[in-house]
C-alpha positions as CSV (number, residue, x, y, z in Angstrom):
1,X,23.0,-9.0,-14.5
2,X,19.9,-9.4,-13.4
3,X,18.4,-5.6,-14.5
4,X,19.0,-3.4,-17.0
5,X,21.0,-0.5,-14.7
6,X,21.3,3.5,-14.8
7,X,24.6,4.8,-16.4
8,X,24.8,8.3,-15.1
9,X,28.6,10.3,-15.8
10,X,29.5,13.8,-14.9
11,X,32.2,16.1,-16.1
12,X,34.2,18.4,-15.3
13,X,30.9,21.6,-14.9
14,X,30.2,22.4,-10.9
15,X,26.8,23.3,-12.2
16,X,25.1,22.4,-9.2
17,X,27.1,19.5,-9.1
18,X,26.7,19.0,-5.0
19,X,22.6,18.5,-5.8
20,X,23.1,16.3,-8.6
21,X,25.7,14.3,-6.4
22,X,23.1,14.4,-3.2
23,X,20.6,12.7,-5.4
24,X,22.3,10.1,-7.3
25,X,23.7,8.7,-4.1
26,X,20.0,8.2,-3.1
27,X,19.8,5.4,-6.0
28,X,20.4,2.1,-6.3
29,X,21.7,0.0,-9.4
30,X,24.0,2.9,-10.7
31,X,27.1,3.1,-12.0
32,X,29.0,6.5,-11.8
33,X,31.3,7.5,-15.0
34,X,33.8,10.2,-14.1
35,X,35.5,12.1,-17.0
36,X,39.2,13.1,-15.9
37,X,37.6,17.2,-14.6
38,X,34.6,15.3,-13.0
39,X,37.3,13.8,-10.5
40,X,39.1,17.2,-9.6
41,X,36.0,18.7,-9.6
42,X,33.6,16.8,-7.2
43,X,37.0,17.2,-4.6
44,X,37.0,20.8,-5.2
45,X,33.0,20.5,-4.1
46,X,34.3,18.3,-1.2
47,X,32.6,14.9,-2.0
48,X,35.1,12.0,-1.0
49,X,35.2,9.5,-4.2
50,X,36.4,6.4,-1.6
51,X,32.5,7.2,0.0
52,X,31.0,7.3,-3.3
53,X,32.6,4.2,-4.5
54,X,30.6,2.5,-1.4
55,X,27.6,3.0,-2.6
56,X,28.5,2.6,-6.4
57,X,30.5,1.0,-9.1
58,X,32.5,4.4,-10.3
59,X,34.5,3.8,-13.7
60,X,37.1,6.5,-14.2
61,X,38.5,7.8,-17.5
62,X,41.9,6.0,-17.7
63,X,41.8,4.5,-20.6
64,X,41.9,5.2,-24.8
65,X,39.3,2.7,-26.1
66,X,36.8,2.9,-22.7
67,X,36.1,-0.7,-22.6
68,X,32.7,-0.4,-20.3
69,X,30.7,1.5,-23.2
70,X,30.3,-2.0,-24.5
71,X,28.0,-2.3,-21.7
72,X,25.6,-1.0,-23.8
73,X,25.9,-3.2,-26.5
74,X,25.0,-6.0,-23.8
75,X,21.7,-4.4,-22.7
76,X,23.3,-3.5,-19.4
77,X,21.9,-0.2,-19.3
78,X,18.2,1.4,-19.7
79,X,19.2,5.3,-19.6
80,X,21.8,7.1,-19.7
81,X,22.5,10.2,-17.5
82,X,24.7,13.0,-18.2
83,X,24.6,15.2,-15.2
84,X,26.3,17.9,-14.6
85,X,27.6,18.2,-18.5
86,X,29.9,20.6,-19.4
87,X,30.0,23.0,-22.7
88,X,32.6,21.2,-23.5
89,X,31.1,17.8,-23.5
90,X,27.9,18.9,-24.9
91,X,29.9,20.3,-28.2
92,X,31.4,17.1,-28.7
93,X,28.4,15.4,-28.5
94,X,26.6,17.7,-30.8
95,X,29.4,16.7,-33.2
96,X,29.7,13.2,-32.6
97,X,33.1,13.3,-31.0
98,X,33.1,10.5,-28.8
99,X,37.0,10.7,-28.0
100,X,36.4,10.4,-23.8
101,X,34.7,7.7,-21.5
102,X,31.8,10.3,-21.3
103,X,31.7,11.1,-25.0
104,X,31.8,7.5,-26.1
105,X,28.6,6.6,-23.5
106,X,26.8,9.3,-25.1
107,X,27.3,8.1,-28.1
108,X,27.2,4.5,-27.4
109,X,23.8,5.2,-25.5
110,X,22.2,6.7,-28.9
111,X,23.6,3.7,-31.4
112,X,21.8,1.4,-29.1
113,X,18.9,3.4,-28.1
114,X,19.1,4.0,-24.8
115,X,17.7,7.3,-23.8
116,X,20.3,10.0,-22.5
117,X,19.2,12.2,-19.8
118,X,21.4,15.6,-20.3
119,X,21.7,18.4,-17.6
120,X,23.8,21.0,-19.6
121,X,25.8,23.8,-17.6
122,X,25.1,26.1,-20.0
123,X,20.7,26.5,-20.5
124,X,20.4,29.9,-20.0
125,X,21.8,33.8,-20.8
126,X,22.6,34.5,-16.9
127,X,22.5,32.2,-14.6
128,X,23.1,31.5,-10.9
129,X,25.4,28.7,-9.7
130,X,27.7,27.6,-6.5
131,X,31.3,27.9,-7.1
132,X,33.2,25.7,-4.2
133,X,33.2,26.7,-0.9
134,X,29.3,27.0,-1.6
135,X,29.4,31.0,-3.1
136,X,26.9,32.2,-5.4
137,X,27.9,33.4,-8.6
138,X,26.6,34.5,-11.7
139,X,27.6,33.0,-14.8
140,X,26.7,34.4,-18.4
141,X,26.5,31.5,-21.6
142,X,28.3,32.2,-24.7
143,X,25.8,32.2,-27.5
144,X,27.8,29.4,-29.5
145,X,27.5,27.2,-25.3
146,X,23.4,28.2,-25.5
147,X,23.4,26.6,-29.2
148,X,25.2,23.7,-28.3
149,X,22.9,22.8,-26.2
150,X,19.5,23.4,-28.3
151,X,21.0,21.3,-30.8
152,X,22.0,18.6,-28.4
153,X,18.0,18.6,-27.3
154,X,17.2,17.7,-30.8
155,X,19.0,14.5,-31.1
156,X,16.8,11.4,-31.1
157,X,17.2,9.4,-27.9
158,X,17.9,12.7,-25.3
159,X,16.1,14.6,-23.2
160,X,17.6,17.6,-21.9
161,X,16.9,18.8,-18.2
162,X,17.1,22.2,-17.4
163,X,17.1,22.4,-13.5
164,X,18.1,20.0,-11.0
165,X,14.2,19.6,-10.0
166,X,13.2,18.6,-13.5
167,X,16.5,16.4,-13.7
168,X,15.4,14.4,-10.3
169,X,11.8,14.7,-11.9
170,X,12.9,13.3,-15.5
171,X,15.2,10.4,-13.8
172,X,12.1,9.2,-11.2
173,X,9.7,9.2,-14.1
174,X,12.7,7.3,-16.3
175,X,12.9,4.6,-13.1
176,X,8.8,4.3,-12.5
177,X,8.5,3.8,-16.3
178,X,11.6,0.9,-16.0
179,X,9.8,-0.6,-12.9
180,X,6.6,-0.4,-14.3
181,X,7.4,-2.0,-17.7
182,X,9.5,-5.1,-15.9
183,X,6.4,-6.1,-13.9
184,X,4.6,-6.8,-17.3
């Protein structure tokens, strides 16, 4: 390893999961965690993971103890990004259930202060999103999804995105500060 890399995972959420795709294959020095949804899902949005894994190392959820969250451990990663996130995984974060490749990186991430870089499905009341086959639809947050995720925003290490603009904003900022700090 020559640089500290960008872990990014997504679930199983479709939350504007095409745009969050469309960016992170712009990158360079990733590697793309897939929780077992994440995989159905990003077919279901018609992404092909064999195209992906060109660009990429992709890790997949297949086993118990998800050996690469030792990664962490080794200074292999600067930032952690968790994008799309799912209610799902957000309340197991928020209560340090780490029983999934995604839920262990989270929680790796923060016992080795790394910052995470969350972009919840679930950050508003109402909200618009693209089910597949690229329709609009309206979705509507449980109050117990919305709390998950103001909670989540208040653990130490994490930064919680609540558009795709502000994600791609929060990760190039994340990458200039990187850059920035190796040419000292």
């Amino acid at each position: 390893m020559n640089k500290p890399r960008l872990a990014w995972a997504i679930t199983g959420s479709g939350h504007y999961i095409e745009e969050c795709l469309n960016f992170l294959l712009t990158l360079d020095n990733v590697d793309l965690y897939l929780s077992q949804a994440a995989e159905e899902v990003i077919k279901m949005y018609g992404f092909n993971l064999n195209e992906i894994r060109e660009k990429m190392p992709v890790y997949r959820d297949k086993t118990a103890s998800s050996p690469p969250v030792g990664h962490f451990y080794k200074g292999y990663y600067h930032t952690f990004v968790m994008a799309p996130a799912t209610s799902n995984t957000v309340a197991k974060c928020v209560l340090g259930i780490a029983d999934s490749l995604v839920t262990n990186l989270y929680s790796q991430a923060g016992k080795c202060r790394v910052p995470s870089i969350v972009y919840p499905c679930d950050i508003a009341p109402e909200m618009e999103t693209t089910a597949p086959g690229g329709k609009k639809v309206m979705v509507y947050p449980r109050k117990i999804d919305l709390e998950g995720t103001d909670k989540l925003s208040t653990f130490e290490y994490t930064s919680i995105v609540k558009s795709v603009d502000e994600l791609i904003l929060t990760v190039k900022q994340r990458l200039a500060f990187i850059a920035k700090a190796g040419d000292v």
